[in-house]
VEXZA-378719 format. One line per field, with one value per residue: residue number from 1; chain; x, y, z of N, C-alpha, C in turn. Coordinates in steps of 0.2 Angstrom, whole numbers, plus 5000, padded with zeros to 4 digits. Atoms other than C-alpha are relative to their C-alpha. Layout:
<rs>
num [NUM|...]
cadena [A|...]
n_px [X|...]
n_py [Y|...]
n_pz [Z|...]
ca_px [X|...]
ca_py [Y|...]
ca_pz [Z|...]
c_px [X|...]
c_py [Y|...]
c_pz [Z|...]
</rs>
This chain:
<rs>
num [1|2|3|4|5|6|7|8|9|10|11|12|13|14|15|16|17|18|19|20|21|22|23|24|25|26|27|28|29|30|31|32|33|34|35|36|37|38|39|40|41|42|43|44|45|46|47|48|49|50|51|52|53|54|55|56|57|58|59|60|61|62|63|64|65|66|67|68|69|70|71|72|73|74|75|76|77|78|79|80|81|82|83|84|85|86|87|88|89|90|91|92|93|94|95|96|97|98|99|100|101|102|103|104|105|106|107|108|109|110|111|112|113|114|115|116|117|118|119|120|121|122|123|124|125|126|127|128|129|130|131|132|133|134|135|136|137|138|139|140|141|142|143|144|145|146|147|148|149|150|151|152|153|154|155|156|157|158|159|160|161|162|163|164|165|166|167|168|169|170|171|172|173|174|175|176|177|178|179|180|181|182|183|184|185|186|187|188|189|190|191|192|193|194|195|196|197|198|199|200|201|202|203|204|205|206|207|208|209|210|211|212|213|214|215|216|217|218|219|220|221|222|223|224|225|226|227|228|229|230|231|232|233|234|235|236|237|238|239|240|241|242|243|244|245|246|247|248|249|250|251|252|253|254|255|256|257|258|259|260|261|262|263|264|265|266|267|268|269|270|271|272|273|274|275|276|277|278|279|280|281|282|283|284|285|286|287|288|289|290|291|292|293|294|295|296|297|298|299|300|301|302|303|304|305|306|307|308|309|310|311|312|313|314|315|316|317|318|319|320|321|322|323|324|325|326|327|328|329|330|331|332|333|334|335|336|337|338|339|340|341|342|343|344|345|346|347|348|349|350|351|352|353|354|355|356|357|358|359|360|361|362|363|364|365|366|367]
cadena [A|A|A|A|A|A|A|A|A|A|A|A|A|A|A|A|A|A|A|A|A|A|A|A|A|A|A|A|A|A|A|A|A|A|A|A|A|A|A|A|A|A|A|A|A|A|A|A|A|A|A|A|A|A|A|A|A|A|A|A|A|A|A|A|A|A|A|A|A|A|A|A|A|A|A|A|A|A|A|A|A|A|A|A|A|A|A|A|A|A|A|A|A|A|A|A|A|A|A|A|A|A|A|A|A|A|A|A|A|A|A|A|A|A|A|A|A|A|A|A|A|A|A|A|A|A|A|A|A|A|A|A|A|A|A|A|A|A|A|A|A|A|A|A|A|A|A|A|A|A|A|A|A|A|A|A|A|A|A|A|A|A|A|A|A|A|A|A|A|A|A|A|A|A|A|A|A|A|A|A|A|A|A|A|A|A|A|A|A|A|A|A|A|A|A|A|A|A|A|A|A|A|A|A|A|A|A|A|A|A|A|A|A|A|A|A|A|A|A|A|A|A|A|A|A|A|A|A|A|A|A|A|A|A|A|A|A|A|A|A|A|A|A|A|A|A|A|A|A|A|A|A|A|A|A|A|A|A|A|A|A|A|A|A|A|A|A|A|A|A|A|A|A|A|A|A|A|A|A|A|A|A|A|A|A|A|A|A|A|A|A|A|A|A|A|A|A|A|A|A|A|A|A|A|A|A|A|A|A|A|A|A|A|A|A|A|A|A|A|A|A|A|A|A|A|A|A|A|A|A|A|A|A|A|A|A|A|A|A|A|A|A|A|A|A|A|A|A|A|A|A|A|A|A|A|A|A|A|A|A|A|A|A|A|A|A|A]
n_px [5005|4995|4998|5006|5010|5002|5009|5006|4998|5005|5003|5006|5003|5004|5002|5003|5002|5005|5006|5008|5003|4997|5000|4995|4995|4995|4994|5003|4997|5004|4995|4994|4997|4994|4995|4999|4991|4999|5001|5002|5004|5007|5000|5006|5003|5006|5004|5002|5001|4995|5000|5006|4997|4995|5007|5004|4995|5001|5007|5000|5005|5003|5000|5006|5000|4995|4996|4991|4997|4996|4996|5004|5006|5006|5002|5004|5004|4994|4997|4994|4997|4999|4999|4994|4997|4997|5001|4995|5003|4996|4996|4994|5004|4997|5003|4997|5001|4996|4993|5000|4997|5008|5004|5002|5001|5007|5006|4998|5002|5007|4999|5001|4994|4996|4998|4995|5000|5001|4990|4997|5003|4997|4995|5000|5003|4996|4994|5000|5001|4994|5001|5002|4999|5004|5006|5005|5002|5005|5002|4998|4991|4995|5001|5004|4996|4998|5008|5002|4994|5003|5007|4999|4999|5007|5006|4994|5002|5006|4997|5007|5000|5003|4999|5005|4998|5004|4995|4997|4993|5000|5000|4991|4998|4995|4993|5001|5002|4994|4994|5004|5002|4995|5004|5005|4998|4995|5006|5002|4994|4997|5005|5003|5006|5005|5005|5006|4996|5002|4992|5001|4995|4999|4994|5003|5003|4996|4993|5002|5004|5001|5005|5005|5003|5001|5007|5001|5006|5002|4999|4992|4996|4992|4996|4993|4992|4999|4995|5005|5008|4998|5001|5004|5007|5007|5007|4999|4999|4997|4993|4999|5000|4994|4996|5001|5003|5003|4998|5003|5003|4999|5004|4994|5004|4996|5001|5000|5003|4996|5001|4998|5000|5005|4999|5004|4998|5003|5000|4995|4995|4995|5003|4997|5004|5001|5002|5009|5002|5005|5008|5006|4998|5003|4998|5003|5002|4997|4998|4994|4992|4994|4992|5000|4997|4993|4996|5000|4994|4998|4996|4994|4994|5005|5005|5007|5007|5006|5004|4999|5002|4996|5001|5005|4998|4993|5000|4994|5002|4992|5000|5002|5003|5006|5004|5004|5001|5005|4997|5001|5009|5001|4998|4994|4994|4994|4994|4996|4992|4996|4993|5003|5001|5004|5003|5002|5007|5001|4994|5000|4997|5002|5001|4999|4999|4999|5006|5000|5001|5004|5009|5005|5004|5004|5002|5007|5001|5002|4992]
n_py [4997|4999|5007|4996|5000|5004|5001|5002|5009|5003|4995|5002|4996|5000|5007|5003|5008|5001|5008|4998|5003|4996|4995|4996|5003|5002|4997|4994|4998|4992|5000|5002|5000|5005|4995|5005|5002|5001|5007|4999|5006|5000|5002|4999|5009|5005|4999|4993|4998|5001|5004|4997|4994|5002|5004|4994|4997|5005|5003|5008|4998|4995|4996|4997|4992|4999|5002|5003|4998|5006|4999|4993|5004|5002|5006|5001|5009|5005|5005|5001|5000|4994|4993|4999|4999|5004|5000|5007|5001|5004|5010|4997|5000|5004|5005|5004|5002|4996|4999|4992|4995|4999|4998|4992|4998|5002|4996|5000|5005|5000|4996|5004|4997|5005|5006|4997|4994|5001|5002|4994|4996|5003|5002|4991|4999|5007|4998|4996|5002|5003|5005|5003|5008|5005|4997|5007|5004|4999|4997|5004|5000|4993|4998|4996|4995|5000|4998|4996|4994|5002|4997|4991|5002|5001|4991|4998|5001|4997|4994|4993|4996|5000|5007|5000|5008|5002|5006|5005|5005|5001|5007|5001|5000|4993|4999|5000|4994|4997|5002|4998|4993|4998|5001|4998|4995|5001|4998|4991|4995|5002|5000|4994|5001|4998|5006|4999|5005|4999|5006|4999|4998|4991|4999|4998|4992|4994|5002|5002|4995|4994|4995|5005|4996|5005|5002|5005|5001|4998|4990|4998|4997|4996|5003|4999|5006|5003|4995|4994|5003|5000|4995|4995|5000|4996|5003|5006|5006|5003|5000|5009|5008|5000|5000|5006|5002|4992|4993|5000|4998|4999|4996|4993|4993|4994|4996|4994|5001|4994|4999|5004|5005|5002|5003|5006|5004|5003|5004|5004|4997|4996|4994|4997|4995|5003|4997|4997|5005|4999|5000|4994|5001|4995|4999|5005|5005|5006|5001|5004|5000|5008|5000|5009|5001|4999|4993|5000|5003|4999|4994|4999|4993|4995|5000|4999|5004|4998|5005|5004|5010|5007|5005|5006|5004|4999|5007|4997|5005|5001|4992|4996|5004|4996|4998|5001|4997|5001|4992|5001|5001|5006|5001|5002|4996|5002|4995|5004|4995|5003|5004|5007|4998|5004|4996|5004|5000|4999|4994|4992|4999|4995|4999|4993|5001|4993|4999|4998|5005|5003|5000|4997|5000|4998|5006|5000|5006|5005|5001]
n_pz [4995|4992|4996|4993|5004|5003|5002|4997|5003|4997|4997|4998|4999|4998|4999|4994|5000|4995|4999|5001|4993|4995|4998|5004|5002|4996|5001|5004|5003|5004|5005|4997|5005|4999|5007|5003|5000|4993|4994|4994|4997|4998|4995|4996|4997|5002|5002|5001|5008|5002|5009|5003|5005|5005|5004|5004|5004|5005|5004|4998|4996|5000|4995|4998|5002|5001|5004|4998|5006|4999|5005|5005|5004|4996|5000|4996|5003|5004|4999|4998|5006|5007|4995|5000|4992|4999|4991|4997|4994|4995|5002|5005|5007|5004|4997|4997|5007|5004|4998|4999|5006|5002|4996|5001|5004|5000|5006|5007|5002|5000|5006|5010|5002|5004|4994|5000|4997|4992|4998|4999|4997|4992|5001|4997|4995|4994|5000|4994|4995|4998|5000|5006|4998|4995|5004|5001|4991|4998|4993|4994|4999|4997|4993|5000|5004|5008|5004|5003|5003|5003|4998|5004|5008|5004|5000|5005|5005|5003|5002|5000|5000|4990|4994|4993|4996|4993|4991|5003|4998|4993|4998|5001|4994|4998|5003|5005|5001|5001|5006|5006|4999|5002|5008|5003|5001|5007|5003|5001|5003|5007|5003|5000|5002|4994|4995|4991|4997|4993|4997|4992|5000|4999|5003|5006|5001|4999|5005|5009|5004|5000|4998|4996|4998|4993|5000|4995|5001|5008|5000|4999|4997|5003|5006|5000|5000|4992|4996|4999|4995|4994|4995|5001|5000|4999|4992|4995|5002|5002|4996|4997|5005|5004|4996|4994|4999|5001|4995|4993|4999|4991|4996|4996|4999|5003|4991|5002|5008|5003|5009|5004|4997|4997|4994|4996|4995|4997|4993|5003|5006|4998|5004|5006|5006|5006|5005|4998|5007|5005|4997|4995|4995|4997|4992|4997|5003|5000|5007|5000|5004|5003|5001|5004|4995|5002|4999|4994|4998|4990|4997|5003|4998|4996|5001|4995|5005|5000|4999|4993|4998|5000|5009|4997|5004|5004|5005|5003|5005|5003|5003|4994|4995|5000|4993|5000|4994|4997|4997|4994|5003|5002|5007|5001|5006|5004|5000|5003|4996|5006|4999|4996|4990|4996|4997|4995|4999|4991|4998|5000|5006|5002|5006|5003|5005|5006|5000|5008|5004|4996|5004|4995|5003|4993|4999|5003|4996|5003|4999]
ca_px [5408|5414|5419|5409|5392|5392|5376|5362|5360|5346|5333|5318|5305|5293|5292|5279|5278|5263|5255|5237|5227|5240|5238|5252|5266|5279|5293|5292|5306|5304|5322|5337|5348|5363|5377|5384|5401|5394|5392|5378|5373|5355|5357|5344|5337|5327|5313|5315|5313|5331|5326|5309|5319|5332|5316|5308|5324|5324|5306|5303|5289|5278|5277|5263|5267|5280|5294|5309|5320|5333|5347|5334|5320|5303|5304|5290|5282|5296|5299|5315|5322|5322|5327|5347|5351|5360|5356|5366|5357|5362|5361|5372|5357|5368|5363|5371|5370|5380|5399|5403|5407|5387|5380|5388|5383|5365|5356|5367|5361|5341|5345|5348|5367|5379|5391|5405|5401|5395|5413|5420|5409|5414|5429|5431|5420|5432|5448|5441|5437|5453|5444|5447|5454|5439|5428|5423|5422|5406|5397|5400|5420|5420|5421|5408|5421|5422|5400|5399|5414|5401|5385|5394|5401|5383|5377|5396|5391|5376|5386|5371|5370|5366|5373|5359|5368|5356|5367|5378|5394|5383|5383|5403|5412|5424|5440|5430|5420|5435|5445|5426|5423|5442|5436|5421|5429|5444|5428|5421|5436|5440|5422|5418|5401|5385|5380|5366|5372|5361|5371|5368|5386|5394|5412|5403|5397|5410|5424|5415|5402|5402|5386|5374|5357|5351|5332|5323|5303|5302|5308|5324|5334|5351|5359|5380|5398|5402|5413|5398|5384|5400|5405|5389|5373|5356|5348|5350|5346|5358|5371|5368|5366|5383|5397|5404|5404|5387|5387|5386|5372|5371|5358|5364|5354|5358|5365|5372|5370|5381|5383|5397|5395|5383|5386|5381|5382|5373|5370|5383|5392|5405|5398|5406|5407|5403|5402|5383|5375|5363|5346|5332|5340|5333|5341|5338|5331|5335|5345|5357|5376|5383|5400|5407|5416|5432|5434|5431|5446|5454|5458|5479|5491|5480|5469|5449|5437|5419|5413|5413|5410|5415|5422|5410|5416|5434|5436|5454|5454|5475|5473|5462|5452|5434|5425|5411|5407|5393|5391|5384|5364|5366|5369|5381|5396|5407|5424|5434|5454|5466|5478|5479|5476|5472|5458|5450|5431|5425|5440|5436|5438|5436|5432|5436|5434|5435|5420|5423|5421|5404|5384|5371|5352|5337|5329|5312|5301|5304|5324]
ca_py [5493|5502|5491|5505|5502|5485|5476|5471|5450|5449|5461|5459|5472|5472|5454|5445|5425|5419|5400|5399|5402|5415|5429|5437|5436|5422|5433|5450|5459|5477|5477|5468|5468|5456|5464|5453|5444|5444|5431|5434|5425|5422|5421|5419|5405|5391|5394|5413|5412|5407|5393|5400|5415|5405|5393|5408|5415|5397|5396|5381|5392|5406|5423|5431|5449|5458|5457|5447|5451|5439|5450|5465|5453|5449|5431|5429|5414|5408|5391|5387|5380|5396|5407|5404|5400|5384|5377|5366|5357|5350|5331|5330|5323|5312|5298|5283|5272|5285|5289|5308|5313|5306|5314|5332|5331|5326|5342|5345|5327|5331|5347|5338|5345|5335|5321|5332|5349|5341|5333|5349|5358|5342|5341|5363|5361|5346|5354|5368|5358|5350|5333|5327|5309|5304|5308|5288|5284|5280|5290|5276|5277|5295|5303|5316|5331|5324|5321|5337|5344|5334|5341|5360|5353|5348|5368|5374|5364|5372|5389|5402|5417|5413|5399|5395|5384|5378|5371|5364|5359|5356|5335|5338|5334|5350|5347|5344|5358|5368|5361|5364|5383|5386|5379|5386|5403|5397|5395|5412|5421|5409|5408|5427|5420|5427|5415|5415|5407|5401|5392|5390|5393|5409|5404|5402|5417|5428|5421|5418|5432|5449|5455|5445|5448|5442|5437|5433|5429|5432|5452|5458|5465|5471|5470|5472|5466|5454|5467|5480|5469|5463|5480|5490|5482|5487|5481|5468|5453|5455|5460|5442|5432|5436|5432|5416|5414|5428|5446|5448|5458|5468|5476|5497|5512|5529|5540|5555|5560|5575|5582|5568|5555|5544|5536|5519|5508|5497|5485|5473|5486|5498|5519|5520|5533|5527|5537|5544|5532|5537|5534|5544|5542|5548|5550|5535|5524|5505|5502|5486|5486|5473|5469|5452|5441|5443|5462|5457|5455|5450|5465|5470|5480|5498|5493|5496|5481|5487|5470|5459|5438|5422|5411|5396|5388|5387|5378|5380|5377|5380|5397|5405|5401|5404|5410|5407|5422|5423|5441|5446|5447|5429|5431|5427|5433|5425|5433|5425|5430|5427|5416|5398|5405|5395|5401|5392|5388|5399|5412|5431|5439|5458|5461|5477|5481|5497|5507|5511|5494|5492|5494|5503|5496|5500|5487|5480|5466|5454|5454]
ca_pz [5300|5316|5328|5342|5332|5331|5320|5331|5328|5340|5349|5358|5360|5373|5374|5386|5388|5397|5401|5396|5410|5422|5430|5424|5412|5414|5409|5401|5392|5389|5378|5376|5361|5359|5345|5335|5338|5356|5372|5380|5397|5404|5424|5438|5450|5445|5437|5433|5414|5409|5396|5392|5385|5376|5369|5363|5353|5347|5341|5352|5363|5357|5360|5369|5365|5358|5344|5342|5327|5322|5308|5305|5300|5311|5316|5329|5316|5309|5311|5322|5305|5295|5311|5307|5325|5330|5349|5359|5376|5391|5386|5372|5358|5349|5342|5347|5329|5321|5320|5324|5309|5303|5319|5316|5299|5302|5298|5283|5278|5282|5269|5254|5258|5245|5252|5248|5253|5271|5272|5269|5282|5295|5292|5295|5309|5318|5312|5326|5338|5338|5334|5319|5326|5333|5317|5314|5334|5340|5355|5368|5363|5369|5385|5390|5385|5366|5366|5370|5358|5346|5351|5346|5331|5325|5329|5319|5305|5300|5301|5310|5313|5334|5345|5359|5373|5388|5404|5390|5402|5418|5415|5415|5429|5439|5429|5412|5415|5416|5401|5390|5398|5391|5373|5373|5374|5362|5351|5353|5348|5332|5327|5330|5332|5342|5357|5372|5384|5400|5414|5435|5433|5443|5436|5418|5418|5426|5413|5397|5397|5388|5392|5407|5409|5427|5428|5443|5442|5423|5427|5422|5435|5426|5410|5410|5408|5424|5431|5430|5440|5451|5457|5452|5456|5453|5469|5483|5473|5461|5472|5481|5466|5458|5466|5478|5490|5492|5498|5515|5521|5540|5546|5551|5554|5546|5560|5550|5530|5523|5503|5501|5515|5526|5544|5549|5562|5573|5588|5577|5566|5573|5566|5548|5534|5519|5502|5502|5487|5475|5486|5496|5513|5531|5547|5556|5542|5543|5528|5524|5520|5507|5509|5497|5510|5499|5505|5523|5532|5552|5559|5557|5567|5570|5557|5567|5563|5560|5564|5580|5583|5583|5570|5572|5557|5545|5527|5522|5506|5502|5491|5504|5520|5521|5539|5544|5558|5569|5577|5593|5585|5581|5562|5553|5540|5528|5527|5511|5518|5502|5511|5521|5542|5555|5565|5581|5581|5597|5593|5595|5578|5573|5555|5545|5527|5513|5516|5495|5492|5503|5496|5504|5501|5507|5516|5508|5513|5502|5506]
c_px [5004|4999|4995|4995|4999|4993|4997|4999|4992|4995|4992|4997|4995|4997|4997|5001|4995|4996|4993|4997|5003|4999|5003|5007|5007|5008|4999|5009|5000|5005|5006|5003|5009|5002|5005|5008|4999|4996|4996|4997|4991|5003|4994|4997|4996|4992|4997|4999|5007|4998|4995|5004|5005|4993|4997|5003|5002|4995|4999|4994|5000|5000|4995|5000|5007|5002|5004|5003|5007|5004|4994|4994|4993|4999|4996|4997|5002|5002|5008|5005|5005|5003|5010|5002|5003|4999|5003|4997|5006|5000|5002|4995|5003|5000|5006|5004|5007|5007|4998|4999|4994|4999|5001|4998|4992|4996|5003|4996|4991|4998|5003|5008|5004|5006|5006|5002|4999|5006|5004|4998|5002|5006|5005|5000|5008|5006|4999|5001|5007|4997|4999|5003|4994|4992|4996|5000|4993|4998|5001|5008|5002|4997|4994|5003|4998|4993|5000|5004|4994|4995|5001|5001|4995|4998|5005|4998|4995|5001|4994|5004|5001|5002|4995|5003|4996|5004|5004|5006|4996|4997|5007|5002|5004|5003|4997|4996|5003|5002|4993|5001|5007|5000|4996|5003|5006|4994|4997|5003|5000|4995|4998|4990|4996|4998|4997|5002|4996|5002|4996|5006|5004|5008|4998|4999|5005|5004|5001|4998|5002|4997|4995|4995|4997|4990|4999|4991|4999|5000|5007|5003|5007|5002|5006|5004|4998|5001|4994|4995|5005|4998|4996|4994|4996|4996|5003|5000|5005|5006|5001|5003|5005|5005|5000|5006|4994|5001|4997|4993|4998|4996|5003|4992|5006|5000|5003|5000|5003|5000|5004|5000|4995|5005|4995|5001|4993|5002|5009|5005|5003|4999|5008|4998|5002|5002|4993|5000|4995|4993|4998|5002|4999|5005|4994|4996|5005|5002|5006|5008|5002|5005|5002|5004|5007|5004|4997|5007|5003|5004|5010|5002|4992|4996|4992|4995|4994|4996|5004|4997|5003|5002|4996|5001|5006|4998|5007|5002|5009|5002|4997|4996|4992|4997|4995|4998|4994|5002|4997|4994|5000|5001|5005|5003|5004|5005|5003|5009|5005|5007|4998|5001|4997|4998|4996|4993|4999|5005|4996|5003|4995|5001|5001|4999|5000|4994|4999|4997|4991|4993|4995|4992|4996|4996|4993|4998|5000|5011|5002]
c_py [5002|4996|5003|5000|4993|4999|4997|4993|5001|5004|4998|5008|5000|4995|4996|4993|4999|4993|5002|4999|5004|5004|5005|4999|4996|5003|5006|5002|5005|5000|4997|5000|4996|5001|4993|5000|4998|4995|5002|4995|5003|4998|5002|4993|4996|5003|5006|5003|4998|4997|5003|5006|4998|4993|5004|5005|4995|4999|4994|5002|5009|5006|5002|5006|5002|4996|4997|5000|4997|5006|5006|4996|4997|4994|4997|4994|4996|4992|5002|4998|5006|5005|5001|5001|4991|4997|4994|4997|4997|4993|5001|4997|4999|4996|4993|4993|5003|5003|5007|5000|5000|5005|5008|5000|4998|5005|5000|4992|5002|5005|5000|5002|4997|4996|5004|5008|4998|4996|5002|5004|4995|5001|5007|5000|4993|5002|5006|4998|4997|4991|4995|4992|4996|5001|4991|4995|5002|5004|4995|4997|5005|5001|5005|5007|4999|4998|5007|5005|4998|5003|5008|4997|5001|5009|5002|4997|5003|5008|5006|5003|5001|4993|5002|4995|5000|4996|4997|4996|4996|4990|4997|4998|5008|4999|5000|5007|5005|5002|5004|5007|5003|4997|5001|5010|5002|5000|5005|5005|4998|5003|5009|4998|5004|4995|5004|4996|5000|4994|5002|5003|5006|4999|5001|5005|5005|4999|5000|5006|5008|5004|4993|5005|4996|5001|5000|5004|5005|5007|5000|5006|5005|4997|5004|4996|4997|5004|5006|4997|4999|5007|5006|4998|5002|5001|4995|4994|4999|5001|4991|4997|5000|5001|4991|5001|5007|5003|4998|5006|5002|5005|5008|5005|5007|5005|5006|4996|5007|5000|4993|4991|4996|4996|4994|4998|4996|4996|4993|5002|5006|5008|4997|5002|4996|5004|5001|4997|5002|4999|5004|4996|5004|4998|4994|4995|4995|4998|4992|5000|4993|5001|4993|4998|5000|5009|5001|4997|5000|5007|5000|5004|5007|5002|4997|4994|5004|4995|4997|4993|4996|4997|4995|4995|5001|4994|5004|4995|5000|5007|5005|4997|5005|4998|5001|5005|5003|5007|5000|5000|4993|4999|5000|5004|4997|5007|4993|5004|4993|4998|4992|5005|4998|5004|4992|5001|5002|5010|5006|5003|5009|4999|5009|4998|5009|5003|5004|4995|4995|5002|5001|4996|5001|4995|4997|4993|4994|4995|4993]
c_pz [5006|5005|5005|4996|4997|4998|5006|4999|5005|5004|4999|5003|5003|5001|5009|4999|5006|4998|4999|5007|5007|5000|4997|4996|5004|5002|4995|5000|4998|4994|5001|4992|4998|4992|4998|5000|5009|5004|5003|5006|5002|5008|5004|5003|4994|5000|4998|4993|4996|4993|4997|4994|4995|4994|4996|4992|4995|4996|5002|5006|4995|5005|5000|4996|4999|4993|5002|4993|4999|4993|4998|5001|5007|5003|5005|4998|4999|5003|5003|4994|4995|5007|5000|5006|5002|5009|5003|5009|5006|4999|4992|4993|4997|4999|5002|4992|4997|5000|5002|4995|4996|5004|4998|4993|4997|4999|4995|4998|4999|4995|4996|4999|4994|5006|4999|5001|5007|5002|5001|5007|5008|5003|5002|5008|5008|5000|5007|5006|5002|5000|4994|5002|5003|4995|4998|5005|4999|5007|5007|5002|5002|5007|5000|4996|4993|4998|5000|4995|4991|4999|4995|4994|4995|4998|4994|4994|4995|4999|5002|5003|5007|5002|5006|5004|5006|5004|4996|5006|5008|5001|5002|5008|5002|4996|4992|5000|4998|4993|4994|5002|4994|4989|4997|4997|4995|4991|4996|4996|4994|4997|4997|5000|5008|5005|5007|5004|5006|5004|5009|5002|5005|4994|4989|4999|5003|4995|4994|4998|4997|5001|5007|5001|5007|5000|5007|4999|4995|5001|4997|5005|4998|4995|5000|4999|5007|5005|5003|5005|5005|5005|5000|5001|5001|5005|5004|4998|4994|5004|5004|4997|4996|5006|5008|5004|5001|5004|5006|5001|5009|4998|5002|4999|4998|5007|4998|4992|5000|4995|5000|5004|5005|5006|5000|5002|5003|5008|4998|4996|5003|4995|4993|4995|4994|4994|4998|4990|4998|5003|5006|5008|5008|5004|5005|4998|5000|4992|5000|4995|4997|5001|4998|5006|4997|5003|5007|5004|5008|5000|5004|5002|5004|4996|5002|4995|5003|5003|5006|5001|5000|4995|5003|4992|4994|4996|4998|4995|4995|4997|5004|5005|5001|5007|5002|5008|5003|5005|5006|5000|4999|4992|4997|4993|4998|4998|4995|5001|4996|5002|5005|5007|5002|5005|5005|5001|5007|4999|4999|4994|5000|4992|4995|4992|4997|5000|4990|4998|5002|4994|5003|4996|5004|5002|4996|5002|5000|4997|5003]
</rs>
């Protein structure tokens, strides 16, 4: 097959989900399509459809309206069983009774498997993980890392078409999460398998995923690589909501507008040209400038900051030092500055940044 046309694995067409009883859909879907071999994540606050949509892919909630097509094939009724998809949760669902090597091989057991093909298939599956030593421990001799290396194991043995993981590593602690994110993705490679991935995560999701789709209140917002929602987003909230610490956001008025440039400035912001963006733009419309706080930086020699305030709080955290600056309007701005520098609560601090690297939006009321 060519590698630029990969198959389709999963694809949703006009999909609504809705509680009995609501006004309006909880999550609507007009199209998404996840190519097989590929990672994708689900990201978006609390409660903006994340698991509903991975529940749905699973056959664990009904659809209101709309297809969902699992390998070509209609599977909207289909039992979860029959859907060839494998799903891995946040609590690790192992039972406790059972050695590993039973646990991952408990649905082959409940599918009449034979005792020598499900030993073959654990035994595969543990060789991946790198756990074949720990195949006749029980769940209260292993660490958190080696339930959840378990947990996958179980989905791996059943060999589907689609891995579905929900918050899988967020019981982990920071260093375990780590070690799993770097396993989960040694994984992906080996396997060449499809997975859904939804996660709170930012570093999950910028490091793991090939495609993200970001949610927020059952809509979609944007579908892309990481790289393309970092430096391309489609609007205000996903500009926020990817990326740590988040985008800054400063109030400016437009004061000129040319074929290839715009001007803005303010009470807070120093006039600068920008590169003129893609939107319906007036002379003197109040509009908001993103800038990440990593491409904010102290002003340098007879490089001009555009910004003006105080620092009012420092975390120096050894790789960089992040600022907490408070402007002359009362609001405030983080600047991430890629080195250790000591700065004095109170001190006078000019800000400058790359008007390339900036993002115009237009303000709305619900920003």
């Amino acid at each position: 097959m060519n590698s630029n046309n990969p198959a389709v694995v999963i694809e949703l067409q006009q999909v609504r989900f809705s509680w009995p009883g609501a006004d309006k859909p909880t999550l609507n879907i007009p199209e998404l399509k996840v190519n097989q071999g590929e990672h994708l994540f689900i990201k978006g606050p609390s409660g903006c459809g994340k698991s509903t949509l991975l529940r749905m892919i699973a056959g664990l909630e009904d659809i209101t309206d709309g297809t969902l097509s699992i390998d070509g094939k209609v599977v909207n009724h289909l039992q979860p069983k029959d859907r060839s998809i494998a799903m891995v949760f946040q609590s690790y669902a192992i039972f406790p009774h059972m050695t590993v090597r039973e646990n991952m091989a408990f649905g082959l057991t409940i599918a009449g498997i034979s005792k020598q093909a499900k030993d073959q298939q654990v035994n595969e599956a543990a060789k991946v993980l790198q756990m074949e030593h720990l195949l006749e421990r029980r769940p209260s001799q292993l660490s958190g890392g080696q339930r959840q290396r378990v947990a996958i194991g179980r989905a791996i043995v059943r060999n589907p078409k689609v891995f579905l993981f929900d918050e899988p590593l967020s019981n982990l602690d920071a260093a375990l999460r780590m070690d799993m994110r770097m396993e989960i993705a040694k994984l992906h490679k080996k396997l060449g398998a499809t997975m859904i991935y939804v996660t709170h995560d930012q570093v999950e999701a910028m490091t793991l995923a090939d495609k993200i789709v970001v949610l927020k209140g059952g809509e979609v917002q944007q579908i892309g690589s990481p790289m393309e929602l970092f430096h391309h987003p489609a609007n205000r909230f996903v500009a926020g909501f990817l990326g740590s610490p988040s985008m800054n956001f400063v109030e400016a008025e437009v004061l000129a507008i040319d074929a290839q440039t715009i001007t803005l400035g303010s009470s807070v912001l120093d006039p600068v040209v920008l590169p003129k963006p893609e939107l319906a733009l007036q002379l003197g419309q109040t509009v908001e400038l993103g800038i990440r706080p990593q491409y904010l930086q102290p002003q340098h020699g007879d490089v001009k900051g555009s910004l003006h305030g105080q620092v009012s709080l420092t975390e120096r955290l050894g790789t960089e030092t992040i600022l907490d600056v408070s402007l002359i309007d009362g609001k405030k701005v983080i600047a991430a500055i890629g080195q250790d520098q000591l700065f004095q609560i109170g001190e006078n601090i000019s800000l400058h940044f790359d008007p390339e690297r900036a993002h115009v939006f237009v303000k709305s009321a619900d920003a």
